[in-house]
C-alpha positions as CSV (number, residue, x, y, z in Angstrom):
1,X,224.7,137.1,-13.5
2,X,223.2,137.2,-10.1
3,X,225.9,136.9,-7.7
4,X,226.3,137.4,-3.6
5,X,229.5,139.8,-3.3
6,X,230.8,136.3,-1.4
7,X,231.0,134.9,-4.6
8,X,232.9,137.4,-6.4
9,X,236.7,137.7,-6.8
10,X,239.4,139.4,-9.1
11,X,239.8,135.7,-9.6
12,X,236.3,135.5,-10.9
13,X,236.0,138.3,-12.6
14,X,239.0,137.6,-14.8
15,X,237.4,134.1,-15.6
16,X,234.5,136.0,-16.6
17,X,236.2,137.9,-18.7
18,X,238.2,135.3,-20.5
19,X,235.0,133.2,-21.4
20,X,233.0,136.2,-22.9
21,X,235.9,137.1,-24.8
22,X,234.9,137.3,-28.3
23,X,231.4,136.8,-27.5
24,X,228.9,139.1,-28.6
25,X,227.6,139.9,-25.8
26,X,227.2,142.1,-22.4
27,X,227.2,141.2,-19.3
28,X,225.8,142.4,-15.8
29,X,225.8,141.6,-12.3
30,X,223.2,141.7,-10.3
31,X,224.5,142.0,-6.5
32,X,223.7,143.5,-2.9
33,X,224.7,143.1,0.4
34,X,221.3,141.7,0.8
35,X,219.3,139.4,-1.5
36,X,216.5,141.8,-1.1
37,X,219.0,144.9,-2.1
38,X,219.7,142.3,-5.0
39,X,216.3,142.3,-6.3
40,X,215.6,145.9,-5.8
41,X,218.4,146.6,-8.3
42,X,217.1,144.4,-10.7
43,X,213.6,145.4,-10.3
44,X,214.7,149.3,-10.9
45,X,215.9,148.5,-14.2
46,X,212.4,148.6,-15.5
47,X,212.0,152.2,-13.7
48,X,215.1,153.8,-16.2
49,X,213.5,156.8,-18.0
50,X,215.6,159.1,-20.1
51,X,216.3,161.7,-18.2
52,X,218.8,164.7,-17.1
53,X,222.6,163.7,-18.4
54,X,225.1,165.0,-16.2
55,X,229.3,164.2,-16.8
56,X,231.3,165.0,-13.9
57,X,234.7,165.6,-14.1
58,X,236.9,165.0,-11.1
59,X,241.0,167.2,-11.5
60,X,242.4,164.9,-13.5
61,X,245.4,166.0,-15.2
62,X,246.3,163.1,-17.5
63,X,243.1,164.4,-19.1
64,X,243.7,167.7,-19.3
65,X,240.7,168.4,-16.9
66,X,242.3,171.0,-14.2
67,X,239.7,171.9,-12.0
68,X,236.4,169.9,-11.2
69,X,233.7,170.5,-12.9
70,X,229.9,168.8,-13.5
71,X,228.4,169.7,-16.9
72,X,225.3,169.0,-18.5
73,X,224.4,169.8,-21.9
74,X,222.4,173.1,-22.4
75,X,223.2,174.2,-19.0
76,X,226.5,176.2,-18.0
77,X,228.9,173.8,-16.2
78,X,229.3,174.5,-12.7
79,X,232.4,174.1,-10.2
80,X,232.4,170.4,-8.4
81,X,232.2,169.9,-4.7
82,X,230.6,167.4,-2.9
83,X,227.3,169.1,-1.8
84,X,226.8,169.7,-5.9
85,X,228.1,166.1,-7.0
86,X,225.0,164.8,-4.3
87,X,222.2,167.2,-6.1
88,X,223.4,166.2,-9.3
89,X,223.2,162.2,-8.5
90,X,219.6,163.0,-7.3
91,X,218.4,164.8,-10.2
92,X,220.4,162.7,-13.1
93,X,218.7,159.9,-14.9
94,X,222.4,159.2,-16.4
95,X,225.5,160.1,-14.6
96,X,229.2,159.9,-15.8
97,X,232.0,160.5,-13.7
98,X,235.8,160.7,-14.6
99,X,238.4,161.5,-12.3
100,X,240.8,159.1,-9.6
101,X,238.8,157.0,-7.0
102,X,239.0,153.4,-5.2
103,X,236.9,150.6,-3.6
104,X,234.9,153.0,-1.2
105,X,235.3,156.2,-3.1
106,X,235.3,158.7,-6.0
107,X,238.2,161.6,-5.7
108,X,237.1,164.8,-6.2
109,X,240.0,166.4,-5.6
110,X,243.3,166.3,-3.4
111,X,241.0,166.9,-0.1
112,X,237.4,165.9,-1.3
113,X,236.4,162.6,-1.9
114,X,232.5,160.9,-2.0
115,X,232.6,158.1,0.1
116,X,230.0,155.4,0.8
117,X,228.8,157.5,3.8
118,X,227.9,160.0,1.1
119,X,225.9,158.7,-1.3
120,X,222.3,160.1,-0.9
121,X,219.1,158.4,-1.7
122,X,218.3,158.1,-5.3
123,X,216.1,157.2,-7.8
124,X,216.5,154.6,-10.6
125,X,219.8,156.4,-11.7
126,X,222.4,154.9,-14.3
127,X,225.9,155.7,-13.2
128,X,229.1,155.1,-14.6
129,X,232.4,155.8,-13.3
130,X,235.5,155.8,-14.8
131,X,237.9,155.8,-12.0
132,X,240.8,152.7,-11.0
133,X,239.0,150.0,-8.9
134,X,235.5,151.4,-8.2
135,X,233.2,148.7,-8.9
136,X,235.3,145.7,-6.6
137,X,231.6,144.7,-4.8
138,X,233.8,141.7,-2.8
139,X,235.6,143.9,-1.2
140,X,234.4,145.6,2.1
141,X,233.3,149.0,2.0
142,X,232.4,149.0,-2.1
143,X,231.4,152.3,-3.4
144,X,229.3,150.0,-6.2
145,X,227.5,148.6,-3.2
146,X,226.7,151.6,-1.8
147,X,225.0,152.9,-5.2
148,X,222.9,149.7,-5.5
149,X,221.7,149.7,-1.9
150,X,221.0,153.8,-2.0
151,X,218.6,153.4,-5.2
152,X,220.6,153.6,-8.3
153,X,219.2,151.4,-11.2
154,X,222.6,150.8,-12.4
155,X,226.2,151.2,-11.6
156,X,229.1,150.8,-14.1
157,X,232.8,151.4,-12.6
158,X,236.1,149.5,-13.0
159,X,238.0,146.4,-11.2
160,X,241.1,147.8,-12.5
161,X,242.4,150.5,-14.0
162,X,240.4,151.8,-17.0
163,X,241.5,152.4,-20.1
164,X,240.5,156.4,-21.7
165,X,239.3,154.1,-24.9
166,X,236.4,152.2,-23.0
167,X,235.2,155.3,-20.9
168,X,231.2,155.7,-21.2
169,X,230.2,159.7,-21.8
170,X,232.9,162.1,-22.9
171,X,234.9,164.9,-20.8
172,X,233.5,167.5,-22.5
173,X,229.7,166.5,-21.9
């Protein structure tokens, strides 16, 4: 669906969801804060190459994750802070992140969080974050927003809470 964040509601995304349900199907939004961000995004989902998998793990205790950490496979994980969550969106062609966040923000940890200010450039990433309400594009300040206007080619997150049985990637890697 191609959509202007105007458009877009809890209202209308629970509509949504109640007339795919039981449909085989997926389905997408296409949004920016401006029609030509819009078509950028779409356009950069023929630019998706396989490429470097990263899962980054915000403290989250309900998980039995502790400490922050990014891990990708083959390579030893590494301790998360902001400065190595921004290389790692750069250099990722898929991206994961669990851990707490909101509209404009992932939590890294009690003091650290990336916020819309602090999402770098990027190439034609795929990202996906499980965290409660970060992918809300209607609401001002949206972290999803922020991903599609800095260069990601696609940005999965959550109106609402999510639920550990739909998360995309795994906690170990």
């Amino acid at each position: 669906w191609v959509a202007a964040p105007g458009h877009l509601s809890d209202q209308a995304i629970v509509e949504a969801g109640r007339a795919l349900k039981g449909q085989p199907v997926a389905a997408g939004i296409i949004s920016g804060v401006t029609v030509e961000e819009a078509r950028a995004l779409w356009q950069r989902a023929g630019e998706v190459r396989a490429g470097r998998a990263v899962a980054v793990n915000a403290e989250y205790p309900a998980a039995g994750v502790e400490a922050g950490r990014i891990a990708v496979p083959g390579e030893a994980a590494q301790p998360l802070s902001l400065a190595a969550l921004r290389t790692a969106l750069q250099t990722a062609g898929y991206l994961t992140f669990t851990g707490h966040g909101g509209n404009g923000y992932w939590r890294l940890d009690e003091e650290t969080r990336l916020g819309i200010a602090d999402v770098p450039a990027l190439g034609p990433v795929v990202v996906s974050a499980s965290g409660c309400n970060t992918f809300r594009p209607w609401q001002p300040g949206s972290i999803a927003l922020a991903f599609a206007g800095q260069g990601a080619a696609a940005y999965a997150g959550f109106a609402y809470s999510p639920n550990e049985g739909y998360l995309l990637g795994e906690f170990e890697g």
